[in-house]
C-alpha positions as CSV (number, residue, x, y, z in Angstrom):
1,X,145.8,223.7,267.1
2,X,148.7,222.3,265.3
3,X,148.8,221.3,261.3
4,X,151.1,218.5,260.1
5,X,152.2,218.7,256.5
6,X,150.7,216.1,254.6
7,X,154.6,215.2,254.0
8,X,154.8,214.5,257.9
9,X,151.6,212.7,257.6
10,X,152.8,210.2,255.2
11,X,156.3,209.7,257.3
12,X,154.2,208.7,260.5
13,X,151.8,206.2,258.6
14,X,154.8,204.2,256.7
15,X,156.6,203.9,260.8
16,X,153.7,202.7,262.1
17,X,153.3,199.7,259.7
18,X,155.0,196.4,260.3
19,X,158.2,196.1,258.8
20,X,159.3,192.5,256.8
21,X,163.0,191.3,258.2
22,X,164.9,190.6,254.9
23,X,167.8,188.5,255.6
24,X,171.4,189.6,254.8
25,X,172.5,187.6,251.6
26,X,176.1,187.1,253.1
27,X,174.2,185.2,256.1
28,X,172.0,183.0,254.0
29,X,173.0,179.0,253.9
30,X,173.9,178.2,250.3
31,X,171.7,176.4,247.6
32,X,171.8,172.5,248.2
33,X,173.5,170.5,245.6
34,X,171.5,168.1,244.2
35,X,173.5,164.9,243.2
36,X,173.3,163.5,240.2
37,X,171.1,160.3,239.9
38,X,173.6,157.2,239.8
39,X,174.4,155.3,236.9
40,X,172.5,152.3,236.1
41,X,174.3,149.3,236.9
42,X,175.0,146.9,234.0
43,X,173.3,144.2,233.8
44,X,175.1,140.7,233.3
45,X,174.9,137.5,233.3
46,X,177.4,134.4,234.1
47,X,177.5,131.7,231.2
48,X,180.2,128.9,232.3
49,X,183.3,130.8,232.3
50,X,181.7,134.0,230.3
51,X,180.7,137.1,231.8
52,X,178.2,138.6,229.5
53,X,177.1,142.2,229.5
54,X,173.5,142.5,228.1
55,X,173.1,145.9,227.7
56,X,176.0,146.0,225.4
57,X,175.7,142.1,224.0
58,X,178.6,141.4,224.4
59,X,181.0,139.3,226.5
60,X,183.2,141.4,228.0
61,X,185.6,138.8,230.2
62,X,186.4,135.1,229.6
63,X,186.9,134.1,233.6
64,X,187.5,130.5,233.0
65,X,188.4,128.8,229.7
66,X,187.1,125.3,231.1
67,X,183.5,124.7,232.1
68,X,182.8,125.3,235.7
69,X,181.1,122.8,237.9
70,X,179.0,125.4,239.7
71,X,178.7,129.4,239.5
72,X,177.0,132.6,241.3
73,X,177.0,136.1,240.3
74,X,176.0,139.4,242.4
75,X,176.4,142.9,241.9
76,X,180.1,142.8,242.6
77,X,181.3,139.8,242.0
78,X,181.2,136.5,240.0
79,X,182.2,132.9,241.7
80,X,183.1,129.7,239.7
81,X,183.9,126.2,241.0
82,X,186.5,124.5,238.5
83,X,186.5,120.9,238.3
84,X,189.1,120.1,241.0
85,X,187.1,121.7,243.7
86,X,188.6,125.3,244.1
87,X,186.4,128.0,244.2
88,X,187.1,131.4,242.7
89,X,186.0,135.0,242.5
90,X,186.4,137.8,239.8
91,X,186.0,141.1,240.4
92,X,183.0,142.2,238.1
93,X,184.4,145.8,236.1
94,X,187.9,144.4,235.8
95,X,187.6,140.7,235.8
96,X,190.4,140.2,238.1
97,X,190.8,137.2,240.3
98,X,190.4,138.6,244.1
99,X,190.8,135.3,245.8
100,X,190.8,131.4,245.4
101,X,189.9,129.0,248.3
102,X,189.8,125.3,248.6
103,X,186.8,123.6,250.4
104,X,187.3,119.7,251.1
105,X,184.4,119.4,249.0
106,X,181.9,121.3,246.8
107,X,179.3,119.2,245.2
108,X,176.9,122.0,244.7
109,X,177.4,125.8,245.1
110,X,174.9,128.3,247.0
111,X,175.1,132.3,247.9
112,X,173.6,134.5,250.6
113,X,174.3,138.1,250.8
114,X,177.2,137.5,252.1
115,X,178.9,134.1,251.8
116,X,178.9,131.1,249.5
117,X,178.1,127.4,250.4
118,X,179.5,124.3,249.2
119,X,177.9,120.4,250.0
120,X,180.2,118.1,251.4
121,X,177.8,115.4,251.9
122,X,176.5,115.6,255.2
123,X,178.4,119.0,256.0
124,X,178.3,123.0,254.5
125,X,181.7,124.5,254.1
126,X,180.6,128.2,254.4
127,X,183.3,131.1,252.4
128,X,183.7,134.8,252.8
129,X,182.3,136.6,249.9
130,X,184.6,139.4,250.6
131,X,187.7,136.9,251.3
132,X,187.3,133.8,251.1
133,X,187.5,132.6,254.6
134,X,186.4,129.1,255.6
135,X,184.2,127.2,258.3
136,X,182.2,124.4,258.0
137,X,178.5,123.7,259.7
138,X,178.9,120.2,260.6
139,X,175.8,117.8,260.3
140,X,175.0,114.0,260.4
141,X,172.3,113.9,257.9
142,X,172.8,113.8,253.7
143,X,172.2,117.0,251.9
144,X,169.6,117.0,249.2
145,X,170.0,120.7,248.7
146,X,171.2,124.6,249.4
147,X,169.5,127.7,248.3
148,X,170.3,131.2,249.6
149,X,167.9,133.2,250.9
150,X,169.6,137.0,251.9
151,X,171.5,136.7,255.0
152,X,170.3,132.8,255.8
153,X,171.0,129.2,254.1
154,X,168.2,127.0,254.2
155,X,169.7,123.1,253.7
156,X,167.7,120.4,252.9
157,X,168.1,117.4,254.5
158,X,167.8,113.9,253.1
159,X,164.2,112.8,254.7
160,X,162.8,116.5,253.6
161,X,164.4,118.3,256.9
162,X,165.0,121.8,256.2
163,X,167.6,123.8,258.2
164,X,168.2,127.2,258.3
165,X,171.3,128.9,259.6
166,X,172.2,132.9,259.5
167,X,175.4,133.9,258.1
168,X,178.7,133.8,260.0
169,X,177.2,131.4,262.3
170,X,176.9,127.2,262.3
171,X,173.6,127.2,264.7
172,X,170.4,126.7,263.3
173,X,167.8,129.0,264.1
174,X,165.1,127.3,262.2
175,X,163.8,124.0,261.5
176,X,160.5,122.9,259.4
177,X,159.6,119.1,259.3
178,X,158.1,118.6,255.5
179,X,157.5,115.7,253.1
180,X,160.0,117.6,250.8
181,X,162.7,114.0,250.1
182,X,161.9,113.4,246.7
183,X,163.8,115.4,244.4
184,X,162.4,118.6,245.9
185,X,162.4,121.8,243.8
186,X,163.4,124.5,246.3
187,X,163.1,128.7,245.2
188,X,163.9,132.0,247.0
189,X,161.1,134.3,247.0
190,X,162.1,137.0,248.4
191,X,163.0,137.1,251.7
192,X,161.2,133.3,251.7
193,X,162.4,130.1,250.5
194,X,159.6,127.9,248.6
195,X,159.4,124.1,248.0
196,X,157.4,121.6,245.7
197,X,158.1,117.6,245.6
198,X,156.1,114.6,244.2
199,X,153.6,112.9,246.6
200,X,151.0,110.5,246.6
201,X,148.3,111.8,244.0
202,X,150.3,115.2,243.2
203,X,152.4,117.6,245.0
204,X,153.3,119.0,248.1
205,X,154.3,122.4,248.8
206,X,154.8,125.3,250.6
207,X,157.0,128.3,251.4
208,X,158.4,129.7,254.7
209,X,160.8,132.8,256.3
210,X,163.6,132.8,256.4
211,X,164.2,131.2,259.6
212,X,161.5,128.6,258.3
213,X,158.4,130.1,260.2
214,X,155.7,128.8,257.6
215,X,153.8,131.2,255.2
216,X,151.6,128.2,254.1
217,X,152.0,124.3,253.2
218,X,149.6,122.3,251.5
219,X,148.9,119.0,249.2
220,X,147.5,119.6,245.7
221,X,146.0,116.0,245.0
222,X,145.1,115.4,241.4
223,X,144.5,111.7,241.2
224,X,141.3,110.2,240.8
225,X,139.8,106.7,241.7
226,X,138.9,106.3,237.6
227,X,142.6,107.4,236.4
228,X,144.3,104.4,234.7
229,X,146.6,102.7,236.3
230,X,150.1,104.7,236.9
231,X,149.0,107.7,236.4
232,X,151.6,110.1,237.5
233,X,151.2,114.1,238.4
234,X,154.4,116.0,239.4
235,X,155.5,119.4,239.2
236,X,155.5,121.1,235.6
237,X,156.5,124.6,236.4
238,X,157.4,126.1,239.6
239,X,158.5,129.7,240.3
240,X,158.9,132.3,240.4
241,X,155.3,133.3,241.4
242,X,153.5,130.0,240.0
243,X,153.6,126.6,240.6
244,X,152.0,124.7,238.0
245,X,151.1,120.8,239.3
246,X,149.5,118.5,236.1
247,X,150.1,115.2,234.3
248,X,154.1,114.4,233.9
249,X,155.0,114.6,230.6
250,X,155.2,111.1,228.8
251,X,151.8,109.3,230.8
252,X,148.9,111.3,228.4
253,X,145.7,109.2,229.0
254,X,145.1,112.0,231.6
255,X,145.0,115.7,231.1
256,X,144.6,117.5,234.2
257,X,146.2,120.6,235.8
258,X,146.2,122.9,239.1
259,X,147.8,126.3,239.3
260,X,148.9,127.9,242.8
261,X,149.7,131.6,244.0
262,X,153.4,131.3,245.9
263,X,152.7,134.3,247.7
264,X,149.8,132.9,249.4
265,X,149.4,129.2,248.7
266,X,146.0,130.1,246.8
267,X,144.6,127.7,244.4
268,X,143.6,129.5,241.4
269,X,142.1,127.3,238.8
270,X,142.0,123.7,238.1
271,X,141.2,122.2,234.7
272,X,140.9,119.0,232.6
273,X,144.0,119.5,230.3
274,X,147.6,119.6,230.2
275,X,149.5,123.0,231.3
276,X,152.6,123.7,231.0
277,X,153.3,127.2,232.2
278,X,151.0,130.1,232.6
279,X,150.9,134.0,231.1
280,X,150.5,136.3,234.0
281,X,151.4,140.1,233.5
282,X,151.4,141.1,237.7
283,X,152.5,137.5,239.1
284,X,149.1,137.6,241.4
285,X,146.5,136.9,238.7
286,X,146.5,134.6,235.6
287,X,146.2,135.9,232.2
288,X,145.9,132.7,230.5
289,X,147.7,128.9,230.4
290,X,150.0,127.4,227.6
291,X,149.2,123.8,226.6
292,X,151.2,121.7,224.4
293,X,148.8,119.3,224.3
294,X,147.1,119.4,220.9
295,X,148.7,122.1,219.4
296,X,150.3,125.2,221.1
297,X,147.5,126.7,222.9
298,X,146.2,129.4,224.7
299,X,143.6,128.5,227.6
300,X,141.6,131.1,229.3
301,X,142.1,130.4,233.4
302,X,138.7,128.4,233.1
303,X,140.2,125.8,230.6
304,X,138.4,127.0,227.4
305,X,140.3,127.8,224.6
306,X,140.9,131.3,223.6
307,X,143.1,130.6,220.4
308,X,145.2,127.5,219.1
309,X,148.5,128.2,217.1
310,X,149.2,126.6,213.7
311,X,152.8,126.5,215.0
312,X,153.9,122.7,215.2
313,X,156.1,122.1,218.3
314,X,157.4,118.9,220.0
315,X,158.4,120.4,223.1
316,X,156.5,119.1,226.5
317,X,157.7,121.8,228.8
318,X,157.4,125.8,228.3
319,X,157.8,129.5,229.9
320,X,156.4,132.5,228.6
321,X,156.9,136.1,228.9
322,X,155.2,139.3,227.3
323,X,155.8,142.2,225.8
324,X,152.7,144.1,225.1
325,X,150.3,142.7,224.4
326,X,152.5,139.7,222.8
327,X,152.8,136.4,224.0
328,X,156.5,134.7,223.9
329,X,156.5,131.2,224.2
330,X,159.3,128.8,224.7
331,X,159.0,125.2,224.1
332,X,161.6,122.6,225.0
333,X,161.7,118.7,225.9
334,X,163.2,117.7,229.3
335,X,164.5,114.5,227.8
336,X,166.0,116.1,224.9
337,X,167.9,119.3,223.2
338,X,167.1,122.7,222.4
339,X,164.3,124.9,222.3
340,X,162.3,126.7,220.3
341,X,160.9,130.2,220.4
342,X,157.7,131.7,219.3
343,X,156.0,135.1,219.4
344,X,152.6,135.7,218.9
345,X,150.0,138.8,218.8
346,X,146.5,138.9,221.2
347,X,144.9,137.1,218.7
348,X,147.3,133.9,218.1
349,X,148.8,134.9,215.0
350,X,152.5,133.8,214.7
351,X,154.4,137.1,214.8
352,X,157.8,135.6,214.8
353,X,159.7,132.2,215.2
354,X,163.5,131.8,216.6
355,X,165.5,129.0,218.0
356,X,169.5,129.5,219.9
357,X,172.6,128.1,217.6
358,X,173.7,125.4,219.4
359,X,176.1,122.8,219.0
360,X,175.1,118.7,218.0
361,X,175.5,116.4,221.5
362,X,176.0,113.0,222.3
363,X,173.8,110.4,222.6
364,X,171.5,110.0,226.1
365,X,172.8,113.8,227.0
366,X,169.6,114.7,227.8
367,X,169.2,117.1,230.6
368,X,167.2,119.9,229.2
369,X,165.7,123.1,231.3
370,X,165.3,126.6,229.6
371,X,164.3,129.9,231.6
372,X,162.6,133.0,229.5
373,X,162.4,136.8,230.7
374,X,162.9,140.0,229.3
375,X,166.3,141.5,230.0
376,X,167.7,144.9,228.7
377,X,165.0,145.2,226.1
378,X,165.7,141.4,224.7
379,X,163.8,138.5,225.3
380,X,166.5,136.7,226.8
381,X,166.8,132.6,226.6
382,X,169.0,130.6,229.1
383,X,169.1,127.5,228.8
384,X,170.5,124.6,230.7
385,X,171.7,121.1,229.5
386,X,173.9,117.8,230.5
387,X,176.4,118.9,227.5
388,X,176.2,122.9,227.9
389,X,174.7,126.1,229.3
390,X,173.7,129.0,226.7
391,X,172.5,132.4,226.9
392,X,170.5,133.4,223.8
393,X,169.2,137.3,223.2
394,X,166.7,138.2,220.7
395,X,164.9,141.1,219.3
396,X,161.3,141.7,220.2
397,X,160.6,144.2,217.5
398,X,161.4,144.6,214.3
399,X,164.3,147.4,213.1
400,X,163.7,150.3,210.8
401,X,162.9,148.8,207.3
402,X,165.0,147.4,205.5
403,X,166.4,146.7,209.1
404,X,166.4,143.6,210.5
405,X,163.0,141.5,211.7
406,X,161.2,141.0,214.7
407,X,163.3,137.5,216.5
408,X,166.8,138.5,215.1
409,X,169.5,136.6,217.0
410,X,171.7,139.4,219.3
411,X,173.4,137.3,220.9
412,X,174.3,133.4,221.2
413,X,177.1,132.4,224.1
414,X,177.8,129.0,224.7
415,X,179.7,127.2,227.3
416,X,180.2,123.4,226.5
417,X,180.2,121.5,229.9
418,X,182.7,118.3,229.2
């Protein structure tokens, strides 16, 4: 009989066990780099010939001295149409000019990803964002209107035609009959392009692709048999996720209002007052409605008040955004100047009260639209008139005391347009 040392024993039961392969260190791939996150992009805005930088408040190039007729901005360059026609583009970080081109014609200015459009009457003269080569998409029909939507142009012909051509090429590769031929309102959703004109009674509108298949169309009618005579319902708001359909501003023996969902046509509420824009925090579901009408009020979606403002405003028109719980409200007249601004808690309690600087204009110049959003922390005003175009910033909240109050002006650019 043979005896193993316990030593020997010990040796045999490690060698029968299964050994773990440990790879050479020499052989093993590196560690991955991770990259670093990018650098937000600024964000900026075009006001005539001013490129603004609203992260820093600041303009930080003059690109034209003299008021453009027409002007598009995207992450990498800014365009301007001067008043003789020729179209330009500046290099965003250094403001350089990278080309000039001159179309026969440019009575109104559009953008796709990749090219920008100019209306000469019944035709599109179509440039090169990246050179500004030219072509032109012949057509027999008057041109109401262009909007870009990504790599397509969707024209508008006079009769309510719509048209919609991909970039680089003049055929059409969509067409959508509609009642859209009286000074339609057109908006890119999106991938989609949407529409609202006056009709009989009240509005039509709808949205479609790109290549014009439809998403939905339909006729909000307003008008009843008992209305007085002349009473008129057109579009009082419209985009970017609402379109808000009520009594025009001016014919006041009627108060009545209809909201619609853009991304799916849906009528959401209709009630007996006048509405002038809506509060939505998601842009699917209504948080309340604005109306001027008696006061500045807040309307829950059913049409009963939730709170009325002791602020005293003339305006007839008005966009709103929030922050917080806040409501901002601006007011403005379509037949006149300026704006006003107003801030105001859950309750209704005026929080704050601002209006842009801006300078005095002539008689009957009264072209008056004003969009409202919040942009790089401000609640940014831009507003659009016959005699200028502005871009006002303001403070939401108040500084560290003795800083400066809730509504300070940050900024106030002005571009006069004559």
């Amino acid at each position: 009989m043979r005896f193993w040392s316990a030593a020997a024993m010990l040796l045999l039961a490690c060698s029968r066990r299964d050994v773990v392969a440990v790879p050479d260190r020499v052989d093993a791939p590196p560690p991955k780099k991770v990259a670093p996150a990018p650098a937000p992009k600024p964000e900026r805005e075009i006001v005539g010939g001013q490129l603004v930088d609203l992260d820093t408040r600041a303009v930080v190039h003059v690109l034209s001295k003299a008021a453009p007729t027409f002007s598009a901005l995207d992450e990498s360059s800014a365009y301007l149409v001067d008043g003789v026609g020729e179209v330009h583009a500046f290099d965003l970080a250094s403001g350089e000019e990278r080309w000039k081109a001159r179309p026969p014609r440019c009575s109104q200015l559009a953008a796709s990803d990749g090219e920008l459009y100019c209306v000469d009457d019944t035709h599109v003269h179509a440039l090169a964002k990246s050179t500004g080569a030219l072509r032109t998409i012949a057509g027999t029909k008057s041109i109401a209107q262009l909007i870009g939507v990504g790599t397509h142009l969707i024209v508008t012909r006079a009769g309510g035609e719509l048209e919609s051509f991909a970039e680089g090429s003049s055929a059409v590769v969509g067409t959508a009959a509609t009642p859209l031929h009286a000074w339609p309102r057109m908006i890119a959703r999106g991938d989609d392009v949407c529409g609202a004109a006056h009709a009989a009674g009240g509005v039509f509108a709808g949205c479609w692709s790109a290549t014009l298949v439809s998403r939905w169309t339909k006729s909000i009618t307003l008008a009843k048999p008992a209305d007085p005579p002349h009473t008129t319902f057109d579009v009082r708001a419209f985009g970017p996720d609402f379109l808000v359909v009520g009594t025009w501003w001016g014919a006041k023996a009627v108060q009545r209002a209809a909201i619609v969902r853009l991304s799916d046509g849906l009528e959401l509420t209709r009630v007996e007052d006048d509405i002038a824009a809506v509060v939505s925090r998601d842009g699917k579901t209504l948080d309340g409605l604005i109306s001027l009408h008696k006061g500045l009020r807040l309307l829950e979606p059913s049409g009963a008040v939730r709170w009325t403002s002791s602020v005293k405003t003339w305006g007839e028109s008005a966009a709103t955004v929030l922050h917080g719980s806040d409501v901002i409200v601006a007011t403005w007249h379509p037949g006149s100047s300026g704006a006003e601004l107003h801030a105001f808690d859950a309750a209704g309690k005026t929080l704050w009260s601002a209006t842009p600087t801006l300078p005095p204009i002539a008689h009957s110049a009264y072209i008056n639209h004003v969009e409202l959003s919040m942009r790089a922390g401000s609640v940014a005003m831009r507003g659009h008139e016959a005699a200028f175009e502005y871009l006002a910033l303001f403070d939401p909240e108040p500084g560290p005391k003795p800083g400066p109050k809730a509504g300070t002006s940050l900024l106030n650019v002005v571009q006069n347009n004559w």
